[in-house]
TORKESE-72862 format. One record per residue (C-alpha): x, z, y. Coordinates in steps of 0.1 Angstrom, whole numbers. Example, Ala and Ser with C-alpha at 12.3 -4.5 7.8 and 13.67 -1.06 7.14 Angstrom:
2
+-------+-------+-------+
!     x !     z !     y !
+-------+-------+-------+
!   123 !    78 !   -45 !
!   137 !    71 !   -11 !
+-------+-------+-------+
***
This chain:
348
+-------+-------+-------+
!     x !     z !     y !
+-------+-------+-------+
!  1458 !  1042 !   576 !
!  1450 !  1006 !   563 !
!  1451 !   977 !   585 !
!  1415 !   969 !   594 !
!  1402 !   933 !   584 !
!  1390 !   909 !   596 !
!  1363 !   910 !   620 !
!  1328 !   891 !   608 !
!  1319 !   863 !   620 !
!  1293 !   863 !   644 !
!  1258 !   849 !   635 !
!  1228 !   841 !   649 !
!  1209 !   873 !   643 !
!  1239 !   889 !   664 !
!  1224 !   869 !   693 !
!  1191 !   883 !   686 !
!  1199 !   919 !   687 !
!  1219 !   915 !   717 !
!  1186 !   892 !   733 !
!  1160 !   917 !   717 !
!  1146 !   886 !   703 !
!  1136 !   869 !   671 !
!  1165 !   849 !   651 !
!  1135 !   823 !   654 !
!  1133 !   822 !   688 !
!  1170 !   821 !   690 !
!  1173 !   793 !   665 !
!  1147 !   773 !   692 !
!  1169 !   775 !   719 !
!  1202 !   769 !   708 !
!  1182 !   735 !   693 !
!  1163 !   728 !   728 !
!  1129 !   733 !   716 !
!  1106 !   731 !   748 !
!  1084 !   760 !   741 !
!  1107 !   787 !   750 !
!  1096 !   811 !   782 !
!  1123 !   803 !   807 !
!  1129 !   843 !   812 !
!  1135 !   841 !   772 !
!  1157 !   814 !   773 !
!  1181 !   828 !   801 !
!  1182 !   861 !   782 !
!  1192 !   842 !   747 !
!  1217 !   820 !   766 !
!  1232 !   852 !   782 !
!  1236 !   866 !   751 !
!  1255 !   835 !   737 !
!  1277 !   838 !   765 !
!  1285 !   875 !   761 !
!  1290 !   873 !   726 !
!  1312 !   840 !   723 !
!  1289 !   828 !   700 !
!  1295 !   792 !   685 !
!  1262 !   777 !   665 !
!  1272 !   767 !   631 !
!  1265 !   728 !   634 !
!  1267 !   721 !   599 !
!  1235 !   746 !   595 !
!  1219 !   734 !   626 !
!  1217 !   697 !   607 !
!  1208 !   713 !   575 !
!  1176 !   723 !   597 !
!  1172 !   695 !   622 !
!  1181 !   667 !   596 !
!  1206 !   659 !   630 !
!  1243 !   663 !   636 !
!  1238 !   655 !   676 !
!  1265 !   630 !   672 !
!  1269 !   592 !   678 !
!  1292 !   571 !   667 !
!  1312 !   545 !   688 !
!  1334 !   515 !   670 !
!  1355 !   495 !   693 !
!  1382 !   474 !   686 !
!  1406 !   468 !   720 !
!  1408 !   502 !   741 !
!  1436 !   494 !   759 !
!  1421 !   473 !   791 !
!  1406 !   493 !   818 !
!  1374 !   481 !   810 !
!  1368 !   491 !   777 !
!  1385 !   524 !   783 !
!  1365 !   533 !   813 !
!  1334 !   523 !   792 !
!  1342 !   554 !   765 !
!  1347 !   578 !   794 !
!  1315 !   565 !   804 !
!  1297 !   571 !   772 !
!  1316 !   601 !   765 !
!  1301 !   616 !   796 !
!  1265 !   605 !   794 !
!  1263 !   615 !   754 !
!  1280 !   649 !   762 !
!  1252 !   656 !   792 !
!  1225 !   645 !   769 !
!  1242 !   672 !   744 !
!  1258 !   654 !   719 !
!  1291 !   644 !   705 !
!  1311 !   612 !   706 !
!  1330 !   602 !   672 !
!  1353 !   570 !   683 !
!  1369 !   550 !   655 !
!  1393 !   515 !   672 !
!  1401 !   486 !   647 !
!  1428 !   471 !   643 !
!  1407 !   440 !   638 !
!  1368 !   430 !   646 !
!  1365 !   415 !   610 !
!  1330 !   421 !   594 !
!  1345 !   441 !   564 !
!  1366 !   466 !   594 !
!  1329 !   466 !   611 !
!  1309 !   480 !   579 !
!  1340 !   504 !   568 !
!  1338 !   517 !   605 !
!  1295 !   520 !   601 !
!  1301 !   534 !   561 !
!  1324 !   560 !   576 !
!  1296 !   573 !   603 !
!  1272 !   564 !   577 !
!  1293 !   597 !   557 !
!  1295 !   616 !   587 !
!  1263 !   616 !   589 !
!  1263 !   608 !   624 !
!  1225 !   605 !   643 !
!  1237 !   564 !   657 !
!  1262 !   540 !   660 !
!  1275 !   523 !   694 !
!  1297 !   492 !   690 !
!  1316 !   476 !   720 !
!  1313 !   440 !   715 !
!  1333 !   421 !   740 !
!  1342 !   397 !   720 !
!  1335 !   371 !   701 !
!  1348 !   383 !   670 !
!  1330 !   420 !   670 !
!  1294 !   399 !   681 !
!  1304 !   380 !   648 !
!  1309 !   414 !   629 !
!  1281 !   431 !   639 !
!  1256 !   401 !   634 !
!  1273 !   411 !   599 !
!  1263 !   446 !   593 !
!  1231 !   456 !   583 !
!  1233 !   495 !   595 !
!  1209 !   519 !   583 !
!  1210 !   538 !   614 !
!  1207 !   526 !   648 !
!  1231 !   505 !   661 !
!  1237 !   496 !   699 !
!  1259 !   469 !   710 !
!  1277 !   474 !   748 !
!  1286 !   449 !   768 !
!  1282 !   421 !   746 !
!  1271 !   395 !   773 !
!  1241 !   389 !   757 !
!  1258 !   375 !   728 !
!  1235 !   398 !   705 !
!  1201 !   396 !   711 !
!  1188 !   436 !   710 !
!  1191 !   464 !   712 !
!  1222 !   465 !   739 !
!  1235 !   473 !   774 !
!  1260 !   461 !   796 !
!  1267 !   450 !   831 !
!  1253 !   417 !   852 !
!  1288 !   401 !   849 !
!  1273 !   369 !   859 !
!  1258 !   385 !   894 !
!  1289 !   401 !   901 !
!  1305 !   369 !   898 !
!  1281 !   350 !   920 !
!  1287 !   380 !   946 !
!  1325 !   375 !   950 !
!  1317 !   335 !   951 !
!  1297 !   339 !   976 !
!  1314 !   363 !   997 !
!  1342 !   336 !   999 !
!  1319 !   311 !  1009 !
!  1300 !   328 !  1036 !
!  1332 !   337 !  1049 !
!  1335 !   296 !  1055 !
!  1360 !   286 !  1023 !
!  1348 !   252 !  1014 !
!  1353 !   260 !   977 !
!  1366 !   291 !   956 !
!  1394 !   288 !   928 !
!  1388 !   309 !   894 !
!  1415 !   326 !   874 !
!  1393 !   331 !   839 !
!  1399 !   361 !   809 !
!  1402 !   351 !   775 !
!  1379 !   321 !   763 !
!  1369 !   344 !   735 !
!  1357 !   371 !   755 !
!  1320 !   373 !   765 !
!  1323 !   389 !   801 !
!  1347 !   363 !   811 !
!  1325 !   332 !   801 !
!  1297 !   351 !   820 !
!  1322 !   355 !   851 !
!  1331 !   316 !   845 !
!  1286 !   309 !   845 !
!  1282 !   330 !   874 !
!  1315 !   319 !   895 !
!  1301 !   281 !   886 !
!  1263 !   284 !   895 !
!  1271 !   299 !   926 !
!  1295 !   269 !   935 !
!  1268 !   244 !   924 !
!  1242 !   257 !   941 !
!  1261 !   262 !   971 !
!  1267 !   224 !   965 !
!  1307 !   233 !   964 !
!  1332 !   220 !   945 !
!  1343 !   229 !   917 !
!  1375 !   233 !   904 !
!  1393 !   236 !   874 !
!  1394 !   270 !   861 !
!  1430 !   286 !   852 !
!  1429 !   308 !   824 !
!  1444 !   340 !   824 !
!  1444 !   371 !   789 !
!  1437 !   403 !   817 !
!  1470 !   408 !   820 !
!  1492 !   406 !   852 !
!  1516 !   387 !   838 !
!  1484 !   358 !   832 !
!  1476 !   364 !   867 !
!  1509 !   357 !   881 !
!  1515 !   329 !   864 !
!  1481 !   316 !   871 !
!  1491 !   325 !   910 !
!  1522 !   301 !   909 !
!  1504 !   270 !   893 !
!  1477 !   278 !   927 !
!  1511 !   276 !   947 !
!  1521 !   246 !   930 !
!  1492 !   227 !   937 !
!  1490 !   242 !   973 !
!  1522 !   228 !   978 !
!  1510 !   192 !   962 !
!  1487 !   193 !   987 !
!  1449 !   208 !   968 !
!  1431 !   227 !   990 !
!  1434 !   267 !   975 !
!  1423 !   287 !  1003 !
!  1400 !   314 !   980 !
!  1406 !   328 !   947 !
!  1383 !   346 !   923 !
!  1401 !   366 !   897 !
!  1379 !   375 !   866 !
!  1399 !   414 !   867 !
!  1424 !   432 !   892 !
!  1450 !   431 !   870 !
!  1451 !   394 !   870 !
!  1446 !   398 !   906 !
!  1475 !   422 !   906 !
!  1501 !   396 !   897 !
!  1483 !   370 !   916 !
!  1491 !   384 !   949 !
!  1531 !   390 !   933 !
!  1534 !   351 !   927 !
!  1519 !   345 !   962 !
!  1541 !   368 !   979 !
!  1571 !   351 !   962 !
!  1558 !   317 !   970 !
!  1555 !   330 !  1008 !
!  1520 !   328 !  1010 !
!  1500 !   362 !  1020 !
!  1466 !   372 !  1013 !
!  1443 !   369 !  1038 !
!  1466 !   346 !  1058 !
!  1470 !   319 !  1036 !
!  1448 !   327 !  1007 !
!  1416 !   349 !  1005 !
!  1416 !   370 !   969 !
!  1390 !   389 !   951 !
!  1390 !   405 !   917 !
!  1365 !   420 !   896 !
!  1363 !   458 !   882 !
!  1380 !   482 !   914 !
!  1411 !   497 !   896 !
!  1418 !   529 !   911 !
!  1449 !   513 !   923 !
!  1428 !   482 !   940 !
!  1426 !   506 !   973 !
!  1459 !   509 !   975 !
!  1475 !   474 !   971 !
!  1492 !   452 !   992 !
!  1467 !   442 !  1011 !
!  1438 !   467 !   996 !
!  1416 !   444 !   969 !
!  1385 !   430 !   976 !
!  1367 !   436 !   940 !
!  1335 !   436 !   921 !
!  1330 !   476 !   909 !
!  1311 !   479 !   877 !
!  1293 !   510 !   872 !
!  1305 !   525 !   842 !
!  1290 !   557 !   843 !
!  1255 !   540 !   846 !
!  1264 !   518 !   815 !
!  1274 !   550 !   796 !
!  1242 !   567 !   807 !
!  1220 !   535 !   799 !
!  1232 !   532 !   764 !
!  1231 !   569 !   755 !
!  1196 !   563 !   769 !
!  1190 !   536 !   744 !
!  1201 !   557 !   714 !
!  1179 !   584 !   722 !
!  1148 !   561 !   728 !
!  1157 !   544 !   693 !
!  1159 !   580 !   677 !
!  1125 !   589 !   690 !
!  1106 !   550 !   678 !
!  1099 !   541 !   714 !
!  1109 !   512 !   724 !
!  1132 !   507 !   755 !
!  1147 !   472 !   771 !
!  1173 !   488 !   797 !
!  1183 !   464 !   827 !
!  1217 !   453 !   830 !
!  1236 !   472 !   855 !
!  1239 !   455 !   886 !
!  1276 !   453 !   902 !
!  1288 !   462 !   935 !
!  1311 !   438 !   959 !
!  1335 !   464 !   979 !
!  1353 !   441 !  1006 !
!  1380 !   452 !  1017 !
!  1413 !   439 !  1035 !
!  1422 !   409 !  1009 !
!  1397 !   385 !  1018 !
!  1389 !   366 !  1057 !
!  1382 !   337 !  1071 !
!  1394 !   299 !  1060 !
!  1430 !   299 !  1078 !
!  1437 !   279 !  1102 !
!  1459 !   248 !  1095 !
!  1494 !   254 !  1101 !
!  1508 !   231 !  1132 !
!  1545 !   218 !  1121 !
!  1573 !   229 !  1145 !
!  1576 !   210 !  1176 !
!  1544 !   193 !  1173 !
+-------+-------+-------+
***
């Protein structure tokens, strides 16, 4: 007896024999076209289920002139920020039905930006989102001329439309100002990179909360994201403790700053909220969890993700959208009290 061969691969009319349907009706469905009976559509999808069928998506463009797939360029990936960001989009483009094709840069130069655009451009993907945290991807992107739509994310409002991101500047006027209610006559900041767009927001909103607070300011000490930044940053505070500056509240522009921070504190035997009230900006999953648990600024990442995929799809369509920027959230928790009170010498 010969070997049988292989079995054929299953096709769409399979789905309507098994549906008692027309292949047109299943060809509506399986694209989401609205005027389907609801009894009809259950029955089709049913059948798809039973049958393990998979739609042939290079066909399915052929016919909708769409692959149901965005593009998203992004250059650093490797903070929690940015990375949390693609989950977010990921998630949102997935429940809106389409697919996420991510290319990272080495480098945000113009000529990486339009080789990362050409290459969607080829894959003939339906849009293109770009993260643009940074000075040089704003730069880059001003630079492309993309002949599908493009979205920028969290650019700061460095680019002026079509984009998305979160109110860094509110969420840094909320951690300001929960310092200052809590009766700290001023509020230190640790800053991100100069050439990063959310951190020079942070620095606007940390500063215009100050001012109109009529509060000092202080010099700003400026940090890369990193721990090791913060905890450098958190032994020049102790230094100038010691020299006799008031430093009674810290802002951190992220948790991981804030992270090393509190290490260089605790080595300098100071303690937060004893000695020195600390907040940070993004709630790590770890932020719960630290030594004391971090007062922080969340950004809502799955709204972001669901705003911009929102974006695309209006652009896709020719209507016009202007999305707000997503509005942070201040969870206080056990790093951050009252002014302490002043220490009274030893046999005084």
């Amino acid at each position: 007896m010969e070997p049988e061969g292989p079995s054929r691969a299953l096709v769409m009319s399979d789905v309507a024999a098994r549906a008692g349907v027309s292949h047109q009706t299943v060809s509506r469905v399986i694209n989401g076209h609205p005027n389907v009976a609801p009894q009809t559509r259950e029955r089709v999808e049913r059948a798809i289920r039973e049958l393990g069928y998979r739609p042939n998506t290079a066909a399915r463009a052929l016919v909708t002139g769409s692959t149901r797939t965005i593009g998203f360029v992004t250059v650093n990936i490797n903070q929690y920020g940015p990375a949390q960001t693609l989950v977010g989009l990921e998630r949102a483009a997935r429940a809106a039905g389409y697919s996420l094709s991510v290319t990272v840069l080495d480098e945000a130069t113009a000529d990486a930006m339009r080789d990362a655009v050409d290459r969607f451009v080829a894959q003939s993907v339906d849009a293109v989102l770009a993260l643009a945290t940074y000075d040089d991807a704003v730069e880059a992107l001003h630079a492309v001329d993309a002949p599908l739509p493009l979205v920028t994310v969290q650019s700061g409002g460095a680019l002026e439309e079509p984009a998305v991101g979160v109110d860094q500047g509110a969420g840094a006027r909320l951690a300001t100002r929960h310092l200052l209610d809590l009766g700290h006559r001023t509020v230190h900041h640790v800053t991100g990179p100069a050439d990063s767009a959310e951190a020079r927001d942070r620095v606007e909103g940390w500063r215009a909360e100050l001012t109109a607070a009529r509060a000092p300011v202080p010099v700003c000490l400026h940090g890369d994201w990193s721990p090791s930044s913060g905890y450098e940053a958190g032994r020049r505070l102790a230094a100038r403790r010691r020299a006799g500056e008031e430093v009674t509240a810290v802002f951190v522009a992220n948790d991981q700053m804030a992270l090393g921070l509190l290490a260089a504190f605790h080595e300098e035997g100071l303690e937060a909220p004893r000695d020195v009230s600390v907040v940070g900006f993004d709630d790590l999953p770890e932020a719960p969890y630290l030594t004391p648990p971090l007062t922080t600024v969340r950004q809502d990442f799955a709204e972001l993700g669901h705003r911009a995929v929102e974006l695309v799809l209006a652009r896709l369509a020719g209507r016009e959208l202007r999305p707000q920027p997503v509005t942070p959230v201040l969870l206080v928790r056990s790093s951050t009290g009252p002014v302490p009170a002043v220490r009274t010498p030893a046999g005084v």
